[in-house]
C-alpha positions in Angstrom: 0.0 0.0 0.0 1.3 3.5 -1.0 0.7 5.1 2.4 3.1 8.0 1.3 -0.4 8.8 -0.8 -2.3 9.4 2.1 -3.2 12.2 5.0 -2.3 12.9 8.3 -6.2 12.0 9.3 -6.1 9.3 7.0 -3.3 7.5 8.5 -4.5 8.1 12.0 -7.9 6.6 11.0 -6.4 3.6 9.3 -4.3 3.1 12.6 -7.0 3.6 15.1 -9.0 0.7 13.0 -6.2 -1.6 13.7 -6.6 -0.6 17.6 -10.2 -0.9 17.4 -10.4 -4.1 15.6 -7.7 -5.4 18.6 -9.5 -4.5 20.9 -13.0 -5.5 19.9 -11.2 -9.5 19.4 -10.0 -8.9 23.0 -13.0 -8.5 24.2 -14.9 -11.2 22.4 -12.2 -13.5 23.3 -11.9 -12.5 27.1 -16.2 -13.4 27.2 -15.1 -16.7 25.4 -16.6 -15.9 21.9 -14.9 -16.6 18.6 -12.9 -13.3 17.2 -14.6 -11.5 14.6 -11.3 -9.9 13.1 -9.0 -12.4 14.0 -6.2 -9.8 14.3 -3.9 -11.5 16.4 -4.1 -14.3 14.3 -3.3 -12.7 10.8 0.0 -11.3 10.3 -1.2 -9.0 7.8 -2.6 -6.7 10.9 0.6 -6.3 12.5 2.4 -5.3 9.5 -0.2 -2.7 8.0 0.0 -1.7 11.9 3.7 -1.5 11.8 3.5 0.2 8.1 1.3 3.0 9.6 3.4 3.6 12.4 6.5 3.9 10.0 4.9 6.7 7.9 3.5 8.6 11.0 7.2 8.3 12.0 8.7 9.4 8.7 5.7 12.7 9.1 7.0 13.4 12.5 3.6 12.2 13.9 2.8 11.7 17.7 0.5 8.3 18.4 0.3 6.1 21.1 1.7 2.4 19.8 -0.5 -0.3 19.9 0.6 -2.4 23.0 0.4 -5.7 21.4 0.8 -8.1 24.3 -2.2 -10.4 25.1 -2.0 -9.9 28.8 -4.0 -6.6 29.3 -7.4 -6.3 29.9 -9.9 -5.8 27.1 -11.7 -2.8 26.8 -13.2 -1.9 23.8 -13.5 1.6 22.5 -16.1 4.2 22.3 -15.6 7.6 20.0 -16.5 9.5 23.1 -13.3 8.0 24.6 -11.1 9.0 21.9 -8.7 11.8 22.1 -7.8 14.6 19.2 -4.1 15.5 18.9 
């Protein structure tokens, strides 16, 4: 993906879909439910994650990085909990 191509907001978006989709498998798996994006389990998450954070890098961008350790607790987002920058 040519992410050099896209915005500021549009990389921050992208990003924040990775966390959201994270956390909403977290969730489903802490209650003992089957994932519904499998994120953990597909690779191509993490890199496209990884990608993201490289460009917001390269555009002197500040984001929090996705913590991806399994053994936090699960909480999934709600757009009143999200911060602007």
């Amino acid at each position: 993906m040519n992410y050099q191509a896209f915005t500021n907001d549009s990389l921050r978006m992208m990003y924040q879909g990775v966390r959201g989709a994270l956390a909403v498998d977290d969730a489903l798996k802490a209650q003992g439910q089957e994932t519904r994006f499998r994120v953990r389990e597909t690779p191509d998450w993490k890199q496209h994650a990884a990608d993201l954070e490289t460009e917001m890098l390269k555009r002197g961008m500040l984001f929090e990085v996705i913590d991806w350790s399994e053994d936090l607790p699960a909480e999934v987002p709600r757009p009143s909990d999200e911060t602007r920058s």
